[in-house]
C-alpha positions as CSV (number, residue, x, y, z in Angstrom):
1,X,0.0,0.0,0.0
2,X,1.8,3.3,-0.8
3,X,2.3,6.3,1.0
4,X,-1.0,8.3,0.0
5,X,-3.7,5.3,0.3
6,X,-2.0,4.3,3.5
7,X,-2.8,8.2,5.0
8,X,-6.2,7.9,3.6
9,X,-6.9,4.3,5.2
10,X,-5.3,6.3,8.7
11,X,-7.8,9.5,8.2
12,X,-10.8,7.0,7.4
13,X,-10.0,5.0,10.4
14,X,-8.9,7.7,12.8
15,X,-13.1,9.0,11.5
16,X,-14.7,5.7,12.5
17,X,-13.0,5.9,15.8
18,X,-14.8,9.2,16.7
19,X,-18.4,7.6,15.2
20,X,-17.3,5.2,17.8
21,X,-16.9,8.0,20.9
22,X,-19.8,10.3,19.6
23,X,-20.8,11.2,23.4
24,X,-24.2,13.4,22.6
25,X,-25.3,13.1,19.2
26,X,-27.6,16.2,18.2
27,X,-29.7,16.4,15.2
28,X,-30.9,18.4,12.8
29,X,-33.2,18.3,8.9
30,X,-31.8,19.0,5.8
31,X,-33.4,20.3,3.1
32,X,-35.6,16.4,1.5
33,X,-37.2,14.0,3.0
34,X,-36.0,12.3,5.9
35,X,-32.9,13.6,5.2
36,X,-30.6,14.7,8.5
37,X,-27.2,15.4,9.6
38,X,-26.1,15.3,12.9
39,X,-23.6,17.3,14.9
40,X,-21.1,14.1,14.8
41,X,-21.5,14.4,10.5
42,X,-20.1,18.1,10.5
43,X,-16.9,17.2,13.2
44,X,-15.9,14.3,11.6
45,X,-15.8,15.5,8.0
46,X,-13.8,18.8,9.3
47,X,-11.6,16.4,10.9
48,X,-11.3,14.8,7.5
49,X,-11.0,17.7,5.4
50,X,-7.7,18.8,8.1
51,X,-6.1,15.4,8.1
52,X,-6.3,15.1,3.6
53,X,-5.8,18.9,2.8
54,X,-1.7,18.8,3.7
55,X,-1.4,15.1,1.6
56,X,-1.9,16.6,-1.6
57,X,-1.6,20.0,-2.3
58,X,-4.8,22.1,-4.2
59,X,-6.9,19.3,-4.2
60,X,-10.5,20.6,-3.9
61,X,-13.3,18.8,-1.8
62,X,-16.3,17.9,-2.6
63,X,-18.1,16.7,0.8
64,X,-21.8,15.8,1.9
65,X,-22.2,18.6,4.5
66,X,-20.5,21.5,2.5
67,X,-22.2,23.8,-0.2
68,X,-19.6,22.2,-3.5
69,X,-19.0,23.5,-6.9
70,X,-18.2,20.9,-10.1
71,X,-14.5,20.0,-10.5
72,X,-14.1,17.6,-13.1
73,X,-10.4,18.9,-13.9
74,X,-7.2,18.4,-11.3
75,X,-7.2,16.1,-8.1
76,X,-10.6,16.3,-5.8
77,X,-11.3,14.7,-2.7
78,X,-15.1,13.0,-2.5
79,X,-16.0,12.7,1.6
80,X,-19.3,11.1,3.5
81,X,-18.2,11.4,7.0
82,X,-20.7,9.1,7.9
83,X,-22.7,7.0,5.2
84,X,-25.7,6.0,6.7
85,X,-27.0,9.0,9.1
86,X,-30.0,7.5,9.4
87,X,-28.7,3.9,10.9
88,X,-26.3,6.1,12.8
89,X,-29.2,8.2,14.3
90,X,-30.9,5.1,15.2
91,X,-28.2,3.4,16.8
92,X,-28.6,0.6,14.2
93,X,-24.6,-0.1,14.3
94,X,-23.9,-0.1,10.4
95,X,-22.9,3.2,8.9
96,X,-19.4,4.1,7.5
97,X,-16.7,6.7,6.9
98,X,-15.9,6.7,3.1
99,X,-13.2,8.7,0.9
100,X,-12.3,8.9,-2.8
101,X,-9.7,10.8,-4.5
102,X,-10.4,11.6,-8.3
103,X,-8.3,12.6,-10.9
104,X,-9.8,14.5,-13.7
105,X,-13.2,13.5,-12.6
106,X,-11.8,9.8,-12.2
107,X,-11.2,7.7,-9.0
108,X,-7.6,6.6,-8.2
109,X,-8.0,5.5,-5.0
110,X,-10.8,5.0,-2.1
111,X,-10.9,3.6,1.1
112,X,-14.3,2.8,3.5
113,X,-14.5,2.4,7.3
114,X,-16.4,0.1,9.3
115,X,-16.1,1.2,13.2
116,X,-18.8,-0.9,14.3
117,X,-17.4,-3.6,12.5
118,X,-13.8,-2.8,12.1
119,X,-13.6,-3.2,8.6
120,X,-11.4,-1.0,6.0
121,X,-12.0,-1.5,2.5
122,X,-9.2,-0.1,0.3
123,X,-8.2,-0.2,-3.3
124,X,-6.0,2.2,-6.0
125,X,-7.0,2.2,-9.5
126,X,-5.0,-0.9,-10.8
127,X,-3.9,-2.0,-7.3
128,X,-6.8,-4.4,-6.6
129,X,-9.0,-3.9,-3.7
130,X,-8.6,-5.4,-0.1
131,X,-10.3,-5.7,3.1
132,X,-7.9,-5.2,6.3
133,X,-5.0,-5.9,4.0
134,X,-6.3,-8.8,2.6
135,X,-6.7,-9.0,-1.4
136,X,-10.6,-9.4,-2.6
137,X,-12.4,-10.5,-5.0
138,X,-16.1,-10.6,-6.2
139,X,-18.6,-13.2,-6.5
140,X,-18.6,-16.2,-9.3
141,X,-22.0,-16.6,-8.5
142,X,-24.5,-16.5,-11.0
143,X,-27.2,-13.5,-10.8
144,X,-30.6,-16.0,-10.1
145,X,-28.7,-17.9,-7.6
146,X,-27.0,-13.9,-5.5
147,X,-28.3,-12.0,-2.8
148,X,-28.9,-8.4,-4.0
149,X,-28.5,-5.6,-2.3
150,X,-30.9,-2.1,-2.9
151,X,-31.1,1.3,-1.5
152,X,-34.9,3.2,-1.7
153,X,-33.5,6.4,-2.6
154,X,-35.4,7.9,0.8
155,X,-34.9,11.6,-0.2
156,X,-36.2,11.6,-3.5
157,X,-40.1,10.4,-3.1
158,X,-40.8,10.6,-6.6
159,X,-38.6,7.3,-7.1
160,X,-40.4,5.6,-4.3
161,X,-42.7,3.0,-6.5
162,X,-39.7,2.8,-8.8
163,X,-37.7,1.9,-6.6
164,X,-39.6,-1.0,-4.8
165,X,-41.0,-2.5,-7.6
166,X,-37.6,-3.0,-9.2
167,X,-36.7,-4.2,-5.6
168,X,-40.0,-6.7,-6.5
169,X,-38.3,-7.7,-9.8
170,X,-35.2,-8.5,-8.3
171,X,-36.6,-10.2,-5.8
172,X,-38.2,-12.5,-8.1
173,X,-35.3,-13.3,-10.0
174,X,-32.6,-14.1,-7.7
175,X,-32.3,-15.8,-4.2
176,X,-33.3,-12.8,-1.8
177,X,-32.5,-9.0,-1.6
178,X,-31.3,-6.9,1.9
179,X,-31.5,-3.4,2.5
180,X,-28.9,-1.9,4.8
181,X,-29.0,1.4,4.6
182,X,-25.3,2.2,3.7
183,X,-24.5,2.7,0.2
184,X,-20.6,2.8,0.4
185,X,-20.9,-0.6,2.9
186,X,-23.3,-2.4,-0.1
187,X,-21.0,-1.6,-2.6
188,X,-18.4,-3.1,-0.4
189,X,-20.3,-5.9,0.1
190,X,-20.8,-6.3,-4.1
191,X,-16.8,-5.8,-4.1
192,X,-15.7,-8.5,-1.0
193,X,-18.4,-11.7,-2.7
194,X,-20.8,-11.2,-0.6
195,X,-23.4,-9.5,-2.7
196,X,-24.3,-10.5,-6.3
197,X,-25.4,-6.8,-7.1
198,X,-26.6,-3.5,-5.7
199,X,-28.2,-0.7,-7.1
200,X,-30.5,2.3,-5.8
201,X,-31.9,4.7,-7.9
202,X,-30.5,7.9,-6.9
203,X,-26.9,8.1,-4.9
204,X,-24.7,11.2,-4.7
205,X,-21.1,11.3,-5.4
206,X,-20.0,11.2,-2.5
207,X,-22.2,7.4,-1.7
208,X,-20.6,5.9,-4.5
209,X,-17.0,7.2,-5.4
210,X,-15.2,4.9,-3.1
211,X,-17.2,2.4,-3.2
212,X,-17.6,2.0,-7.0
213,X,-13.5,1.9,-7.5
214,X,-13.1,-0.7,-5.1
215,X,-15.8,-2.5,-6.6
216,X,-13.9,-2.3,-10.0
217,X,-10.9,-3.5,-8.4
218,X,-12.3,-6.2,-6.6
219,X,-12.8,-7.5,-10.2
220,X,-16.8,-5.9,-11.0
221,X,-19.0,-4.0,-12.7
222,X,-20.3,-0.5,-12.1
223,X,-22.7,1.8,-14.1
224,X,-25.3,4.3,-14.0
225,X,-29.5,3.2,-14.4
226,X,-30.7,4.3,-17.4
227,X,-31.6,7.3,-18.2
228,X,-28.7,8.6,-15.8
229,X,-25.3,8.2,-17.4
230,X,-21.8,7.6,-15.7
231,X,-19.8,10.4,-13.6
232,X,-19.2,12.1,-10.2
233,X,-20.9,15.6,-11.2
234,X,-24.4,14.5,-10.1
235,X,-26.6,12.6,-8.3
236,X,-27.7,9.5,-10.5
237,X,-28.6,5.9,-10.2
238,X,-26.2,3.3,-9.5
239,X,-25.6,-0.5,-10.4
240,X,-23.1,-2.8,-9.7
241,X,-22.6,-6.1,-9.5
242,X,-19.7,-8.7,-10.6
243,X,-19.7,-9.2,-14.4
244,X,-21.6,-12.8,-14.6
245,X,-24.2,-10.8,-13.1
246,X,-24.1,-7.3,-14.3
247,X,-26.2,-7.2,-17.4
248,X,-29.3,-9.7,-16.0
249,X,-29.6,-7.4,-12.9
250,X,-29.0,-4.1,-15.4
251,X,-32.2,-5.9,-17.6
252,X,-34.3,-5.7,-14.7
253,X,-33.7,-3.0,-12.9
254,X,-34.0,-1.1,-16.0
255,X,-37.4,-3.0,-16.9
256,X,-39.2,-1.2,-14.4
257,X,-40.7,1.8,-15.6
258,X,-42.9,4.0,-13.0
259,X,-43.7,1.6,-10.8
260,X,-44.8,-1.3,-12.7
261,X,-43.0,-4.7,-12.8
262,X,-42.7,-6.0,-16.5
């Protein structure tokens, strides 16, 4: 692991720790539906943005609880201080701290955080992707046979019937689905082999950007739902999945058009 990822891995993990010793956790709505940030969000992304800012000089930030311009040109850190609020909130024990660096609107490297389950998911582009230092890889599993992970896309209520009747399609295609409420931990899951696929129909940047690299690495698939198209400059709708199973879980998520199940 060089010298940058290794820093990155320390910052994420140094993150979790402080999810871990939140003392009183205060609360407040953002602007969407049951959408909230908490006082622990704010401290652990500024802690974040002071521990990355001196490992690469005029990198820009783009981060979840910070008003953020487009930077598609140059180096740019992508920050969730903690992916899943809502499981974090409810004491539900499965949220995450998760970091990507792009290059020219590209990821090179990312790294997630487990606290709760002391998990650190790593990769750089062309490095492979490991867990804890171990190398992974995705599932050989065939799609009808996976587990499939979704997200419901709570802030955006106009994708809600969308979203569970794909969640119905897959369901009736493969083995079972799970809903976990962290996007960066599901993607992780896709990228370790213990997930054939996850999508969710609208992510942000910032849920994905890790995530999505060390899915790649780990030997997978990523892309946007039609009509959304690739990139980190917008929220859009995310699939992935490992490449036996990429294309029959693309079929039907995309098969499912305003809430009815082909």
């Amino acid at each position: 692991m060089d010298k940058l990822l290794l820093g990155v891995c320390e910052a994420a993990r140094a993150a979790g720790m402080r999810m871990l010793n939140a003392g009183e956790v205060r609360v407040r709505e953002k602007e969407g539906h049951a959408n909230f940030v908490t006082n622990l969000d704010e401290a652990v992304q500024a802690q974040l943005i002071a521990a990355l800012t001196p490992m690469l000089a005029g990198a820009r930030f783009i981060a979840e609880e910070k008003q953020n311009e487009a930077a598609p040109d140059g180096y740019t850190w992508v920050i969730d201080p903690i992916d899943g609020t809502q499981n974090f909130i409810s004491g539900l024990r499965h949220s995450a701290v998760s970091v990507a660096l792009l290059r020219d609107g590209r990821p090179v490297l990312g790294a997630v955080y487990d606290p709760y389950a002391d998990e650190l998911f790593a990769a750089r582009a062309g490095g492979g992707a490991r867990l804890n230092g171990r190398e992974i890889r995705v599932s050989e599993r065939a799609f009808d046979r996976g587990v499939i992970a979704f997200g419901t896309a709570p802030y955006n209520l106009e994708l809600t019937d969308r979203s569970f009747a794909a969640a119905k399609a897959v369901f009736l295609a493969c083995c079972d689905v799970r809903r976990s409420g962290s996007a960066a931990l599901d993607l992780c899951g896709v990228a370790a082999g213990r997930f054939e696929g996850y999508f969710e129909l609208r992510l942000s940047p910032w849920d994905y950007a890790a995530g999505s690299l060390i899915v790649q690495e780990a030997g997978g698939r990523v892309g946007a739902i039609a009509p959304d198209t690739w990139g980190f400059e917008r929220p859009i709708g995310v699939l992935a999945a490992p490449p036996q199973a990429f294309d029959a879980l693309k079929a039907v998520v995309e098969g499912v058009k305003g809430g009815e199940t082909p």
